[in-house]
GUDRENTOR-543538 format. One record per residue (C-alpha): residue in three letters; y, z, x. Coordinates in steps of 0.5 Angstrom, whole numbers, padded with zeros to 4 digits, always signed. Last residue first. Example, Ala and Ser with C-alpha at 12.3 -4.5 7.8 and 13.67 -1.06 7.14 Angstrom:
<rs>
ser-0002+0014+0027ala-0009+0016+0025
</rs>
This chain:
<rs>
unk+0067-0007-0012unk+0070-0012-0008unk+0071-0008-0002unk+0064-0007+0000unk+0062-0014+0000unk+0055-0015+0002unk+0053-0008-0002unk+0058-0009-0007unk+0054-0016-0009unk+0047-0014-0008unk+0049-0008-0013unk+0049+0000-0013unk+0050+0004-0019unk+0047+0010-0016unk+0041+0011-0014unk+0040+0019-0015unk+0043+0018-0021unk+0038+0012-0023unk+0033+0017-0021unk+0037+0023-0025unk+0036+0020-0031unk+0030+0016-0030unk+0025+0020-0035unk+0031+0019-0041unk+0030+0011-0040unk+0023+0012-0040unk+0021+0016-0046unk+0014+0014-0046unk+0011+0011-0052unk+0005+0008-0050unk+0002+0016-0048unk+0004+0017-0055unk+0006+0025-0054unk+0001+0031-0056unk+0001+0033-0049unk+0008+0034-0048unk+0009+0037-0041unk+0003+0034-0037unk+0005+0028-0041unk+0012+0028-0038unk+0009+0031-0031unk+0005+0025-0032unk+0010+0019-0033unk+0014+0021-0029unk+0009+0020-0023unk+0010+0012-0024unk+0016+0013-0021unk+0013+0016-0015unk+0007+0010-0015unk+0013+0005-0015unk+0017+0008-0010unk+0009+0008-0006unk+0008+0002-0007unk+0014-0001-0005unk+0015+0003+0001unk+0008+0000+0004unk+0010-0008+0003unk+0016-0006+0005unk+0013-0002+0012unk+0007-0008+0011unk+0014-0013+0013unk+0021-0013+0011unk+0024-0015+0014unk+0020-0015+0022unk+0015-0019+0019unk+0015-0026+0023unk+0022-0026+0019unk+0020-0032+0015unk+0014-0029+0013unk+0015-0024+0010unk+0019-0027+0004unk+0010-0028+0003unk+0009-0022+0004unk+0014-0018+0000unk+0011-0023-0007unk+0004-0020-0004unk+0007-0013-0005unk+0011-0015-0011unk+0004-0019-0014unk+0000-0012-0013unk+0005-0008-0015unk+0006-0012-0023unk-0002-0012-0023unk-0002-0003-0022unk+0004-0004-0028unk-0001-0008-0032unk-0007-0004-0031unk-0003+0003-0031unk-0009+0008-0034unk-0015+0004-0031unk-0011+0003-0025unk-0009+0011-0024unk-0017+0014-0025unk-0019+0007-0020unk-0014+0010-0015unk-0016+0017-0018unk-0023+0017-0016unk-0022+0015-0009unk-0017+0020-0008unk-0021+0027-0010unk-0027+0024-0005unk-0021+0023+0001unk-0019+0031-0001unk-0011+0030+0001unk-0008+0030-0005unk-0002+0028-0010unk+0004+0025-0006unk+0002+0023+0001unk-0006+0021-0001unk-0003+0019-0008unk+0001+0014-0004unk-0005+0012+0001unk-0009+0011-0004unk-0006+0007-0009unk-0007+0001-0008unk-0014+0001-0007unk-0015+0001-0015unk-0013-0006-0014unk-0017-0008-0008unk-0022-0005-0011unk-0023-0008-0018unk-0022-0015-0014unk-0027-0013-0010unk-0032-0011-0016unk-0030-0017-0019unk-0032-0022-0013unk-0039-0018-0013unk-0040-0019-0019unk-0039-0026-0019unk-0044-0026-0012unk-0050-0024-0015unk-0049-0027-0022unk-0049-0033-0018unk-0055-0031-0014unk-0059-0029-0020unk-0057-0035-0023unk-0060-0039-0018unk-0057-0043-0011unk-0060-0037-0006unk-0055-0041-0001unk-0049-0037-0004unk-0054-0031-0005unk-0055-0030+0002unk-0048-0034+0005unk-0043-0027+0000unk-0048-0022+0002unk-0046-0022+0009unk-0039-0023+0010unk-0038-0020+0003unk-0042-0013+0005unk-0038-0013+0012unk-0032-0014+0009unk-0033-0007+0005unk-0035-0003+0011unk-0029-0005+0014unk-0024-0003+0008unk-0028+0004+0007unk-0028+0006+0014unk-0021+0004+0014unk-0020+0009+0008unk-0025+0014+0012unk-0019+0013+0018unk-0014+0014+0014unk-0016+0020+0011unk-0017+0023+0017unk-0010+0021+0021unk-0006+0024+0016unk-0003+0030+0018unk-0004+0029+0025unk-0001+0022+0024unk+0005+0026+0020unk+0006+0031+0025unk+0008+0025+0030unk+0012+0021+0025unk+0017+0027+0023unk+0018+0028+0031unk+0020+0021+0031unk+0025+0022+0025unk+0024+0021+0017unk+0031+0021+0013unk+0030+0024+0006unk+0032+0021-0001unk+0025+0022-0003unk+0023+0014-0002unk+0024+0015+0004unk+0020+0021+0005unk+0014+0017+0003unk+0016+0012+0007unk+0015+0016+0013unk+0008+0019+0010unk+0006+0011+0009unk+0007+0009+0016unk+0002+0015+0019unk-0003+0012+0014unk-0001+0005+0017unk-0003+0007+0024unk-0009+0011+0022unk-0010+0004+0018unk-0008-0001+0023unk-0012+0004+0029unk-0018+0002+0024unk-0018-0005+0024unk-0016-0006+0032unk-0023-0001+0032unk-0027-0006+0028unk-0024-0013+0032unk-0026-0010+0039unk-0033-0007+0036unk-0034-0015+0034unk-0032-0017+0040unk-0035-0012+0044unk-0043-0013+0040unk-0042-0021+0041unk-0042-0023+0048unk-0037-0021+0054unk-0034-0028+0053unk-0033-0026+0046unk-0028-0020+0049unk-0022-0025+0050unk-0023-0028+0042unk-0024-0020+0039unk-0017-0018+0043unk-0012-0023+0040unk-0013-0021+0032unk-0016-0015+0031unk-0012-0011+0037unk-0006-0016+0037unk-0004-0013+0030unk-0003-0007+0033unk+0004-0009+0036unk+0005-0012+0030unk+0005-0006+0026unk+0008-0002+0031unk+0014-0007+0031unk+0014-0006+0023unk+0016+0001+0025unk+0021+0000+0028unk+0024-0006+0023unk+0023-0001+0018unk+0027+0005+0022unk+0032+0000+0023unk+0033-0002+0015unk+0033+0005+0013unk+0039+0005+0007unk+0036-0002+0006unk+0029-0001+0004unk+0030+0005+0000unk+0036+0000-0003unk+0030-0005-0005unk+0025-0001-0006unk+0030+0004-0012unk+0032-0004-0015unk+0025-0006-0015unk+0023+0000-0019unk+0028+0000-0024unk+0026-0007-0026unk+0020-0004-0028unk+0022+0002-0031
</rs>
């Protein structure tokens, strides 16, 4: 099934190059917002920066919650248009904005906890900041499943946050395997100054492999008695691995070989 996951992502991927490369543009465009603006406005004071820097990390999350609709249908065999992005904003845009919320709380508790209990130098701060570090990175794990399962699953936020620490809990490997796939992107990323495949693989590549991971889910939903560490992955990929094809890299380059 892991396998499977990288095979699907990466023909999702290349069936919709154009469109990534679009949208990895409106990434990078925002990214100015965060990154450039704050440093312009400093000379304005403190409070226009940091508002600055704040509202460039929102619009990159109502941004990216838009982005992850569009490939959410990439990654259901559909082909999203610019009509398509637009209801999608309308669709996603609160969701995404207390997920942006959430990460830019969760920054400013690092950036000020993080010196206090450095400079205590006690026990107490070192468990202070040991704690925290855990909790964040229970966070960023669990994080990665908000937007599919806003997109796949449900649209109350209280009802998503549960359920990302639900999902991690119950797929901690798998949800480790995501998380190194999305960095593994991010750094093949870099040498296309994140055009391909971008935050949009890194986003396509969560929520393929959180689609997949639905099978096992409806298999137990179906079969409550089953061994949840015995899920009959194989037969559950049939029609996925139809839908896919028996693509390769080589047939995909040279067509006419295969």
């Amino acid at each position: 099934m892991w396998g499977f996951t990288i095979k699907k992502a990466f023909f999702d991927f290349w069936d919709h190059l154009f469109l990534v490369i679009i949208l990895n543009l409106g990434f990078l465009l925002l990214l100015a917002v965060p990154l450039l603006l704050p440093s312009w406005l400093y000379r304005f004071g403190v409070v226009p920066s940091a508002v600055a820097f704040v509202a460039g990390i929102l619009l990159l999350f109502l941004y990216g919650g838009t982005v992850s609709f569009m490939m959410k249908e990439v990654a259901y065999y559909r082909d999203p248009g610019a009509a398509e992005f637009l209801a999608f904003f309308k669709e996603s845009w609160p969701s995404s904005l207390v997920f942006g919320g959430i990460v830019v709380l969760h920054l400013f508790i690092l950036m000020v906890a993080f010196p206090v209990y450095a400079s205590m130098k006690s026990i107490f701060g070192t468990m202070a900041l040991v704690l925290i570090f855990w909790f964040s990175v229970l966070w960023f794990l669990s994080s990665l499943y908000y937007f599919p399962l806003r997109t796949q699953v449900d649209s109350n936020v209280k009802k998503i946050l549960k359920k990302c620490f639900l999902v991690f809990f119950d797929n901690t490997g798998f949800t480790l395997y995501l998380a190194v796939g999305a960095a593994l992107i991010f750094v093949i990323s870099f040498f296309t100054a994140f055009l391909l495949p971008g935050f949009t693989g890194i986003l396509l590549w969560l929520q393929v492999g959180f689609k997949l991971r639905l099978l096992k889910y409806d298999y137990l939903e179906t079969h409550p008695q089953s061994d949840r560490k015995q899920i009959p992955w194989d037969t559950l990929l049939v029609e996925e691995r139809e839908r896919v094809g028996k693509r390769t890299l080589k047939g995909m380059i040279f067509p006419w070989k295969e």
